[in-house]
N, C-alpha and C positions, 0 to 999 in steps of 0.2 A: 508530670508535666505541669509547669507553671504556666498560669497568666500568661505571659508573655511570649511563651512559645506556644501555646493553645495558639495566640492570635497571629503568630509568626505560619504556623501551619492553617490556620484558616487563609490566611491571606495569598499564601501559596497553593492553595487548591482552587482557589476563587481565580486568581491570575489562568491557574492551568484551564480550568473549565472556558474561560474566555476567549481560549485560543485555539483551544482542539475542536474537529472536524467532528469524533463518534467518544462517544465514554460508554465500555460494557462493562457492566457491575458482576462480578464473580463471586460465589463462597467456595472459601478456605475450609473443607472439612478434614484437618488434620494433617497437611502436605508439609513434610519436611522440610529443613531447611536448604537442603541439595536441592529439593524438587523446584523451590522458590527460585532459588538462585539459574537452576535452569529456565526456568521463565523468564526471569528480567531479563537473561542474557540474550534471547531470543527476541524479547521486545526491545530490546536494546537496539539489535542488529536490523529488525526492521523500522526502527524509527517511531517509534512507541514508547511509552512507559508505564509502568506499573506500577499504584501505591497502595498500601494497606494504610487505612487511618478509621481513626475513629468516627462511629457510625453520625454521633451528633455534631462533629467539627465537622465530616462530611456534608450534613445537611445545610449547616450555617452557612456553609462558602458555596452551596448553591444558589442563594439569594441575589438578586439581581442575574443570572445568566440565564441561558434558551435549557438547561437541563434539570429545571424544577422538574419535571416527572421523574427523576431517579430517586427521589426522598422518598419512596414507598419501598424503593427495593433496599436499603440500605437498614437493613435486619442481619443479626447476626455476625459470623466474621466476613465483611465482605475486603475484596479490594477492586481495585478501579483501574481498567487498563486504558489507557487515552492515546490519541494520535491525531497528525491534524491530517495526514490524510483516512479519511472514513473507511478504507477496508484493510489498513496495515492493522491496526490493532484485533478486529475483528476477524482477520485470518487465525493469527498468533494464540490468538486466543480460542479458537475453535479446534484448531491442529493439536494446541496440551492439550485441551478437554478428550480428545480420543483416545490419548493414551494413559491419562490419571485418572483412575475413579475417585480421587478424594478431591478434586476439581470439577466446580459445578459453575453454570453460567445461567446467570440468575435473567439477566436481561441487559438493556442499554437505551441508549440516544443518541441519534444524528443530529445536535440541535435541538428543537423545539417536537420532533418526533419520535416520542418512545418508541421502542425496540423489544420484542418480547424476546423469547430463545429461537423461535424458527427465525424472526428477523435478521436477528445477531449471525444466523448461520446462513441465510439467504444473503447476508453482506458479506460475508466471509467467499462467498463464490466471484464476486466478480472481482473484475481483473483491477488493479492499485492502481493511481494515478499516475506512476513512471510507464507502468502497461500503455496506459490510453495513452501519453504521451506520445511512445515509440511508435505505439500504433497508427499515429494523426502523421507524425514528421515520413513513415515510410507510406505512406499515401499521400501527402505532398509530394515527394519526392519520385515517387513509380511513374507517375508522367515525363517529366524531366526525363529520368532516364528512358523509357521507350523513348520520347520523341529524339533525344540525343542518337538512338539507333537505330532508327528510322531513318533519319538525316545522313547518318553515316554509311548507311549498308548501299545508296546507288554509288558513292563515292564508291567503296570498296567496289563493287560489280566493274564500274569503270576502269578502274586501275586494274580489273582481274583480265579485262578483254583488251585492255592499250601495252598488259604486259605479253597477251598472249600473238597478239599481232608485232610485236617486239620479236619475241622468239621465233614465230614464223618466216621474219624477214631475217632472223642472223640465221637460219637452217635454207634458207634459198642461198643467202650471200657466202655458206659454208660451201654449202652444193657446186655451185658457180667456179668458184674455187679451185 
């Protein structure tokens, strides 16, 4: 790696740092290239990404952002799973951890808050930010609807006792008949 891609990859990791939500730092102890590729594909699909870089370009492109505390974890072959929402990544990444012993999760940061490993998996539990969304809009929204059916159900009562006095009077006028 030349000069210039050194500083192409720092400056791309400093952009990414900028903009994401959590970074959890993982080591690579020996996971194949399948296993990898499983991974990204998964951080992929939750909206995530996943880079292996080198330990010291790592640290450089942490300068100026809120994730100076990962410079301590950045030993060995680490890679760095990122997302701007805080617990897509930290799902992703706790979920391979269960099933690969040669994936380890070293620790992270939400920002300016390091993350050790219970954190990393203590964020991995709550619900993604599409969750909380869906979850705010159907609680706006449950009043509306009761009150929508509330308002409707003496209508209907009304129309149930103005049809049944209807039928009452066509079974006299049958009678009559």
């Amino acid at each position: 790696m030349d000069r210039g891609e050194k500083a192409a990859a720092v400056a791309e990791l400093n952009r990414s740092f900028s903009e994401v939500g959590v970074v959890v730092v993982t080591r690579n102890l020996g996971m194949t290239v399948a296993q990898s590729t499983v991974l990204r594909n998964r951080m992929r699909e939750a909206g995530a990404t996943y880079k292996v870089s080198k330990n010291k370009l790592a640290r450089i492109a942490l300068d100026g952002t809120d994730y100076l505390s990962l410079g301590d974890m950045l030993t060995g072959p680490v890679g760095l799973a990122s997302s701007v929402d805080p617990v897509a990544a930290a799902k992703v990444v706790v979920e391979f951890a269960k099933g690969n012993d040669k994936f380890e999760i070293v620790g992270g940061a939400m920002g300016s808050t390091a993350l050790d490993l219970a954190g990393v998996q203590a964020l991995a539990t709550l619900p993604s930010l599409d969750e909380l969304h869906a979850k705010i809009i159907g609680l706006l929204v449950a009043p509306a609807t009761k009150l929508a059916t509330i308002a409707q159900a003496p209508a209907a009562q009304l129309a149930r006792v103005l049809s049944a006095y209807a039928d009452k009077d066509a079974e006299k006028v049958e009678e009559a008949a």
